[in-house]
N, C-alpha and C positions, 0 to 999 in steps of 0.2 A: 119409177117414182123416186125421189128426193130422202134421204135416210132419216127420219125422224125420231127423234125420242120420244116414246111414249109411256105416259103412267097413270095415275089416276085421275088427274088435272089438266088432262090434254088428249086429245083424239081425232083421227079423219073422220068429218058428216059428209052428206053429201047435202046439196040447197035444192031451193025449186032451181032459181033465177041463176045459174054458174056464170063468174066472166068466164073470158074465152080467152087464151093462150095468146099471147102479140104473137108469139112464133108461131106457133103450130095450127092454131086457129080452135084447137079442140079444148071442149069443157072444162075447167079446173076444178080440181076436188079441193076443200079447205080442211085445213089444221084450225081449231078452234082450243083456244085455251081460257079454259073456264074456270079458272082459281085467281082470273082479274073479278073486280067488284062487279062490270061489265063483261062482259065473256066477248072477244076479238074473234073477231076471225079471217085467216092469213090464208090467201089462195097461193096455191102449188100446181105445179106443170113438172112432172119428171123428161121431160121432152130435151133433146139436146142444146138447142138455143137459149132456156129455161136455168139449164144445167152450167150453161158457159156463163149467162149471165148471174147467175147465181153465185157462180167461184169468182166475177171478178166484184162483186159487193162484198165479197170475203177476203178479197187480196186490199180491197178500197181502206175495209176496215181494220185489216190487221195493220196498214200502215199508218193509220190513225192511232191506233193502241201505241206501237210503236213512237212514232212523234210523239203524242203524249207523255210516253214514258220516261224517251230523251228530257221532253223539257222539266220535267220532274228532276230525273235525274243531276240536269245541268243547274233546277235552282237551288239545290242540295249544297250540289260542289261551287257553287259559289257562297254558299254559306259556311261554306266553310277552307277558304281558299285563304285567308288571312286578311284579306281587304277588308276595313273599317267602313260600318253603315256610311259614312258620311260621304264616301267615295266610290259607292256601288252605282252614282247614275255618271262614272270618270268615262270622258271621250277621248281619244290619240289626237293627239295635235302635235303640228312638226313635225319631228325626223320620228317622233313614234307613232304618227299615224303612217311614215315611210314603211317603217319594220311592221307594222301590221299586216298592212299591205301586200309584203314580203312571208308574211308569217312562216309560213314551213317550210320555207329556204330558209331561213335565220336557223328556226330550230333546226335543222338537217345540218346545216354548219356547225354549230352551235355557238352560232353569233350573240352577245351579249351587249350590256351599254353601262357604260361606266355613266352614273347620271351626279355631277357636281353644279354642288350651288349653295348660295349664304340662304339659311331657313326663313320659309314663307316662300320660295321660290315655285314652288308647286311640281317638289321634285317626288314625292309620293303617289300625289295625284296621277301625274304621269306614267310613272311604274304600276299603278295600280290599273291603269286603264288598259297597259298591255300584258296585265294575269287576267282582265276579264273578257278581253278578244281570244285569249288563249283557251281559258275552261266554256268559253260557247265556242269554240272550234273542237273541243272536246280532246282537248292534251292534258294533259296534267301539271298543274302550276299551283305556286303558291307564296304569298308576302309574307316576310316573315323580320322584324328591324331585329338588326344586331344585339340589343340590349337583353331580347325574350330567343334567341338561338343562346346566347352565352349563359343564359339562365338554366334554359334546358341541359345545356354540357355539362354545367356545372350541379346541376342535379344528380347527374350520371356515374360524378368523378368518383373512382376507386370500386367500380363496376362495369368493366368490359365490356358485357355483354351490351348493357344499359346503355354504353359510349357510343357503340358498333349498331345497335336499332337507331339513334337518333340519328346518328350519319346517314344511316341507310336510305331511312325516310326521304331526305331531302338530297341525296345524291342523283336517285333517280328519276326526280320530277324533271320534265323537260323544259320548263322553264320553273328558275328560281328567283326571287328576288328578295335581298338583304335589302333591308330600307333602314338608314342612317347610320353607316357603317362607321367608327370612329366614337359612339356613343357608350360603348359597352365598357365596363370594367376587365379588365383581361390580365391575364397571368399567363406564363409560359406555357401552362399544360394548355390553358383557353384556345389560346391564339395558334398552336400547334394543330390543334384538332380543329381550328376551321382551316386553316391550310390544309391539311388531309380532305377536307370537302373540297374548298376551291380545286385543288389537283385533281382529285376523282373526278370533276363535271369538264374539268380542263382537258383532259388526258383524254375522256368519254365523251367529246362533242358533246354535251347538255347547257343549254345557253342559261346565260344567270344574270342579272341587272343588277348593279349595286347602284345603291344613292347616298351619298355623302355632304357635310360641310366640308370638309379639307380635303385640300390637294394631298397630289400622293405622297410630298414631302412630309405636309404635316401628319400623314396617317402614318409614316415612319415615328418620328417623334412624339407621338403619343402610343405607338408600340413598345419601343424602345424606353422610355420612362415604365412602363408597367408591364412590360412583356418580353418576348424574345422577338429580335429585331431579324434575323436571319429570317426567318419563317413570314416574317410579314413583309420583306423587300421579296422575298419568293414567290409570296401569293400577290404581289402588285404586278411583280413582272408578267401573271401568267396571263392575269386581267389586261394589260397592257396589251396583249397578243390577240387577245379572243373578244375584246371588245371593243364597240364605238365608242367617244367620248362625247358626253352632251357637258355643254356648259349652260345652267340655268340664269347666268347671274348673280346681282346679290340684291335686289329690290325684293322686300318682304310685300306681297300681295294680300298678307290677311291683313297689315295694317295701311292698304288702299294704295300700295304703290302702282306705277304705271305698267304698262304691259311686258313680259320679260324680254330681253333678248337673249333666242339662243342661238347658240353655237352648237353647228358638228363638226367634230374635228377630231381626228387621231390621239390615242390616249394616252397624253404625255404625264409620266409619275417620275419628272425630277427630282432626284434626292441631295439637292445640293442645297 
């Protein structure tokens, strides 16, 4: 017989009328559980045929539990993946629905995408559509625009510890993406400590997407006025190495312009 649990609220009867066994052909005894309003009752065959098909409605349903738990789990992390409600229904279109595509070749390299474009471009959108092929592939990613990462450092500042968890965090997600890099306020100690991240993902294959108004000129020159320029022509070069470059254009789409052209192409940060 089949192992059942038994207590006050449940017990083998036997009937007049027994099915009979698909496999074995012999009489079934029933499990009745009589603590439903209605009292069920559930025929049983300890018979081996009974037994195999018994384990695989138990293997059916554990992986039902399982899926279920996945998709739980997955609409968790994208709740909290960084991606804004407005761009949680974002599809890959172009060269990022390429790298989707590609997905864990990219991340296995740690291929990244330098994404420039004049705002309205739908250079977020973008980025955000490939953190959300990422966390239902079940990696670990997350959007995070430059203005609310410098705020966090800057929370941190004159607290080691504090500096070294927030880096952590975001060094090892395997994909990263800074959205509107060039926006933040920055100081030398700032701009230092996102180069110690960018180097860490650099150095450690972990792909990272930046999205940008300026070129890499201009993201010198707004370094340089407010920061330390060394550390920012260092973390351009490393992006230059490890990344594609999208060119979005400069047609703002939220005020109805036409459709963009983009550009891939190698990712040139002239600083002349």
């Amino acid at each position: 017989m089949l192992s059942l649990a038994t207590s006050w609220h449940n017990r083998i009867i036997a009937i007049d009328d027994p099915k009979h066994c698909q496999f074995c052909s012999e009489p079934m005894t029933h499990y009745q559980a009589v603590a439903e309003e209605k009292p069920q009752l559930f025929p049983i065959c300890g018979c081996k045929g009974a037994r195999k098909a018994f384990e695989a409605r138990m293997v059916l349903k554990e992986r039902d539990l399982l899926a279920q738990k996945r998709e739980q789990d997955t609409a968790y992390r994208i709740a909290n993946c960084g991606v804004g409600k407005r761009y949680l229904d974002a599809q890959p279109q172009g060269h990022f629905k390429d790298y989707v595509m590609l997905l864990t070749l990219m991340l296995e390299q740690g291929t990244g995408i330098f994404v420039q474009g004049k705002k309205g471009t739908g250079k977020t959108y973008a980025a955000s559509s490939v953190v959300l092929v990422a966390v239902r592939e079940q990696y670990t990613a997350e959007l995070i625009s430059s203005a609310q990462l410098f705020e966090l450092l800057k929370s941190s500042f004159g607290s080691r510890d504090m500096t070294d968890s927030i880096l952590a965090r975001y060094q090892k997600l395997d994909l990263l993406v800074i959205d509107d890099l060039g926006k933040e306020h920055v100081t030398d100690w700032s701009i230092s400590q996102l180069f110690a991240l960018i180097d860490w993902r650099y150095s450690n294959r972990r792909s990272t997407i930046v999205t940008t108004q300026y070129t890499g000129a201009q993201l010198v020159e707004i370094w340089r006025r407010n920061g330390d320029i060394n550390n920012g022509v260092a973390m351009l070069s490393r992006l230059n190495q490890c990344c594609d470059r999208v060119d979005m254009g400069g047609i703002d789409k939220r005020l109805g312009g036409e459709e963009i052209c983009e550009k891939n192409e190698s990712l040139s940060l002239s600083l002349a």
